[in-house]
C-alpha positions in Angstrom: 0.0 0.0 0.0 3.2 2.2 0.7 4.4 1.9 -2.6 1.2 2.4 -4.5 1.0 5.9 -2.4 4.5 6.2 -3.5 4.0 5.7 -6.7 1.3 8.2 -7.1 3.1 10.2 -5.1 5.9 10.0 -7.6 3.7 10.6 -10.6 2.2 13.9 -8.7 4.4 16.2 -9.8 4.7 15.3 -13.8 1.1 15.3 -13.8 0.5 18.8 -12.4 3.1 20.2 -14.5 1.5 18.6 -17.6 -1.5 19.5 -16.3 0.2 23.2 -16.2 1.2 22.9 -19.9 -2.1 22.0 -20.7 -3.5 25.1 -19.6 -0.7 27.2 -20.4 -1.1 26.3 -24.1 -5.2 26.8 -24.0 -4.5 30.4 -22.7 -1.8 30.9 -25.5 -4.2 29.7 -27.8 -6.5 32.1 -26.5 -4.2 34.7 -26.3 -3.1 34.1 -29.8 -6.6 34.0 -31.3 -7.9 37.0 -29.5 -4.2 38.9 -31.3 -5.5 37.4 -34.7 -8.9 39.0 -34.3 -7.7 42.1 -33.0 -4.8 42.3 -36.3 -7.9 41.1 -38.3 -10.2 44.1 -36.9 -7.5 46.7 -37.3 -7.1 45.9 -40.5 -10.9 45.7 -41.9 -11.1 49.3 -39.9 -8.3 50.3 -42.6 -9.7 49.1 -45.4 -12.8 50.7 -44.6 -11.6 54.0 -43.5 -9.7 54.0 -47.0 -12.8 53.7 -48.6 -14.6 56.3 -47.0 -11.5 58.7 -47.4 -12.1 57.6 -51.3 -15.6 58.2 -51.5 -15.6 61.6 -49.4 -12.6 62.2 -51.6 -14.6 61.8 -55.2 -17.8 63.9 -53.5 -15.2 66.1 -52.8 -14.4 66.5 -56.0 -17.5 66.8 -57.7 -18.6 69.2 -55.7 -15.4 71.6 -56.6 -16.3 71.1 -60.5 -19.8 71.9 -60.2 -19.3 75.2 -58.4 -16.5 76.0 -60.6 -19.3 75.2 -63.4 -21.6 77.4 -62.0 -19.4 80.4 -61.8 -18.3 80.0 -65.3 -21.9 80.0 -66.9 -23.3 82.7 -64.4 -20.2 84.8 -65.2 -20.9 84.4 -69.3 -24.7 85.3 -68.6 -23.9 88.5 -67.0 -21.2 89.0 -69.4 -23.7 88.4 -72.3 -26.5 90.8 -70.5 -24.3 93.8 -70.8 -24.8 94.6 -74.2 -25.7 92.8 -77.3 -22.9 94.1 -79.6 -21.0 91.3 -80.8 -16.8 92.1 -80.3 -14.5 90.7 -82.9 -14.0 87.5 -83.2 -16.7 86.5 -81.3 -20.1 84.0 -83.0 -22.3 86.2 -80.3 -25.1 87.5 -82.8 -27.0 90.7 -82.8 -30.4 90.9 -81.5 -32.7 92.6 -83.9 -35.0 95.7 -82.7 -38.2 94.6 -82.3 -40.4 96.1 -84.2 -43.7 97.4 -83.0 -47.0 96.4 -84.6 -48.2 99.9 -84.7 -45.1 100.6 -87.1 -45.1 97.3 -88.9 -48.4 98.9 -90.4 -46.9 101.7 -91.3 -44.6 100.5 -93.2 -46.6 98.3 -95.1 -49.1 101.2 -95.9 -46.2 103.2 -97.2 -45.1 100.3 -98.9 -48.5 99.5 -100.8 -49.0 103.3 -102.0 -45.5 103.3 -103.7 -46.1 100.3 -105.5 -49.5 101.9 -107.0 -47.4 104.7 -108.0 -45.2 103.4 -109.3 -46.7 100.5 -111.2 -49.1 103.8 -112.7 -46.8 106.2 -113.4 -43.3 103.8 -115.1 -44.6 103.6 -118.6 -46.1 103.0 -121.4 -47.2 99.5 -120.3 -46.5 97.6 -123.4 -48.1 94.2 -121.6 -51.4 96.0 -120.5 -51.2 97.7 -124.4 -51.2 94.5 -126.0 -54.5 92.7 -124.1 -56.4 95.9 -124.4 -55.5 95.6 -128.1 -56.6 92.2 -127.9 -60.4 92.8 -126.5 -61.2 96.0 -128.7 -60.0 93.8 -131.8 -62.4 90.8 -130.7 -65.0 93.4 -129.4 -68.3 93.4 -131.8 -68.9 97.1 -130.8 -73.0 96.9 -130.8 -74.7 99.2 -129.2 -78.1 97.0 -129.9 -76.8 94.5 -128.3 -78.6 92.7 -125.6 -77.5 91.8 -121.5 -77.2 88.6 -122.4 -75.0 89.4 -125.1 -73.0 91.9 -123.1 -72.1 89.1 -120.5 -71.0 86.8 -123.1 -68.4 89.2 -123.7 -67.2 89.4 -120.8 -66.8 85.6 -121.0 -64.3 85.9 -123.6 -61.0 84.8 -123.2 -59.2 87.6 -124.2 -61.3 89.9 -121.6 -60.6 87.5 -119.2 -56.4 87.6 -119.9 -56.9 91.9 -119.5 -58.9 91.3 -115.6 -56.4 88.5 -114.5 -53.4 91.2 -115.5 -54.9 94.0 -114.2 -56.0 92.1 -110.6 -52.3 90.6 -111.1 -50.9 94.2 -110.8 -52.8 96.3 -108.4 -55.3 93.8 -106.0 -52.5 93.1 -103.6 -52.3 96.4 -102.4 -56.0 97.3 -102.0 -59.3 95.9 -100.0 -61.9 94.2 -102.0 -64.1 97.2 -102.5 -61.0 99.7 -102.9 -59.6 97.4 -105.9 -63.4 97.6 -107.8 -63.2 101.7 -107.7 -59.6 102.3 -108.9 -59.8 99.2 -111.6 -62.9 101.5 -112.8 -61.4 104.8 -112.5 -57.5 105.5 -112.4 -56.0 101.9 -113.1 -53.5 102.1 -116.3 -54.8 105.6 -116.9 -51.7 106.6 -117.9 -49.5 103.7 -118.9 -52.1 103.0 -121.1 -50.7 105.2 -123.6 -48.7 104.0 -126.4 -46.1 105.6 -128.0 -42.5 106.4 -128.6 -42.4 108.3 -124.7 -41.5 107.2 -121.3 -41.9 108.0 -117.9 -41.0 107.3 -114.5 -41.9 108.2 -111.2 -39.5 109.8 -108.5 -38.8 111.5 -105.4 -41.8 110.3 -103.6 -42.5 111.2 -100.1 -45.5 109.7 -98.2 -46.9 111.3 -95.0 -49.2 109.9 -92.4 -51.6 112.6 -91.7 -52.6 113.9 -88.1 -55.9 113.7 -89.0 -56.1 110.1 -88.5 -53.5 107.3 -88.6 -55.2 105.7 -92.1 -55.2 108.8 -93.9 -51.8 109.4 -95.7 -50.7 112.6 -98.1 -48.0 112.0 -101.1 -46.6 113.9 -103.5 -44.0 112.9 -106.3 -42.5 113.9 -109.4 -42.7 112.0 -113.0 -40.0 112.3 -115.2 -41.5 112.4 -118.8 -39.9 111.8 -122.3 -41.4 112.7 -125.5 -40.5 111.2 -128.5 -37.8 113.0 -129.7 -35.6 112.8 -126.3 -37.1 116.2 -124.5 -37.8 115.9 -121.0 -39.9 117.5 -118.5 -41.1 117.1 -114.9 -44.5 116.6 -113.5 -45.3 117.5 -110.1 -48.3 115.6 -108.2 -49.8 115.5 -105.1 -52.6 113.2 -103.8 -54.3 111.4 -100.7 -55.0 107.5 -99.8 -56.8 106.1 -97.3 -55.6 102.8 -95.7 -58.1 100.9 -93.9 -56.0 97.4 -93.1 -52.8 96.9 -93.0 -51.3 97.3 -96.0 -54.6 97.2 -98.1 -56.1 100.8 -100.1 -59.1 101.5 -99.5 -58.7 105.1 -101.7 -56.3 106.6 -103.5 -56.4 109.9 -105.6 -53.7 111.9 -107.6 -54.4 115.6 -109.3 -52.6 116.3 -112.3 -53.3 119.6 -113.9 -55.5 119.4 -116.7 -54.8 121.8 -119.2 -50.9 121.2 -118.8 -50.4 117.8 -117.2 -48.9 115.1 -117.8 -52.5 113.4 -118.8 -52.5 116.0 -121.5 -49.5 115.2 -122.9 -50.1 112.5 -123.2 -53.4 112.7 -125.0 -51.8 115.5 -127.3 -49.1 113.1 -128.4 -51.5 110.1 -129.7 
């Protein structure tokens, strides 16, 4: 019994120490593990602070180029608002005046009582000459002859060529009604005279009159030459009324009768 409490006795100590190194190693296993996670955790912390430095780095940057943008287009905006005069070199265009509707209509009635004066007083009309030929040549020239009759004429197609030319030459610058009274009256009243002459119309000034805005005074000169190559001036004066924009209601020109230009004309027939 001694010996077997010897022998335990004996075996004691190895065991505790063993027993010792046992444990030892569990804590430096435990030690060592708890260093790994720790390295591991320090370095994820890295890796994720260097991705937030990145990304706070990038917005950042952004953010500098879209203020700089900013500055760069508001500074061109307020340079482009100080005047519209482009400098040299520069695409920048110039912005037209606007134009105001009241003098847009002006314009255009100026415009339409030049062309009538002109178009009436640039002759002879050789084109309007040679229909009007045309009709009284094809004309039966009855004075029996019945409505019915009349209106056939008027059917023809030469009569019809003369009306297309003269709605051709002076209905775009008159209202329905106005166009009816001066085909009747004044149209080609001049031009149509034929002969070895010309004349033109000049220096013509058109005022809007303070009696209203559609009443308008003119006066021009006509430049006349006779056959022979002697030329004279003839001075007129007249009044139109312009109801729409651009669009004659009435127009009327006085020539002197005994030694106007109408007389000349007549005389040299």
């Amino acid at each position: 019994m001694k010996k077997t409490d010897d022998f335990i006795t004996s075996l004691d100590g190895p065991l505790k120490q063993l027993d010792q190194d046992m444990v030892w190693n569990e804590e430096r296993k435990l030690k060592l593990r708890y260093q790994v996670m720790a390295n591991l955790d320090k370095q994820e912390s890295k890796i994720r602070f260097s991705r937030g430095f990145k990304a706070a780095s990038s917005l950042m940057l952004s953010m500098i180029i879209l203020i700089a943008g900013y500055l760069f287009i508001s500074q061109n905006i307020g340079n482009d608002g100080d005047g519209n005069t482009a400098e040299p070199g520069n695409n920048t265009e110039t912005i037209p005046p606007v134009i105001e509707p009241e003098e847009s209509a002006d314009v255009k009635n100026r415009e339409a009582i030049q062309a009538v004066i002109e178009e009436e007083f640039n002759g002879p009309d050789e084109k309007y000459i040679e229909l009007w030929d045309a009709v009284v040549a094809t004309d039966p020239s009855d004075p029996d002859m019945s409505q019915e009759e009349y209106d056939a004429t008027l059917e023809r197609p030469e009569y019809q060529s003369l009306m297309n030319y003269m709605e051709e030459t002076y209905a775009p610058y008159f209202t329905e009604n106005g166009y009816e009274n001066f085909k009747n009256t004044l149209a080609f009243r001049y031009t149509i005279h034929d002969g070895e002459h010309e004349f033109t119309a000049s220096d013509i000034e058109i005022t809007q009159s303070d009696n209203g805005e559609t009443l308008y005074n003119f006066t021009f000169q006509v430049d006349y030459t006779d056959e022979n190559g002697a030329s004279s001036q003839f001075d007129f004066e007249g009044s139109a009324i312009v109801p729409e924009e651009g669009k004659i209601g009435q127009i009327e020109y006085m020539d002197d009768l005994e030694d106007g230009l109408l007389q000349v004309l007549d005389n040299n027939e």
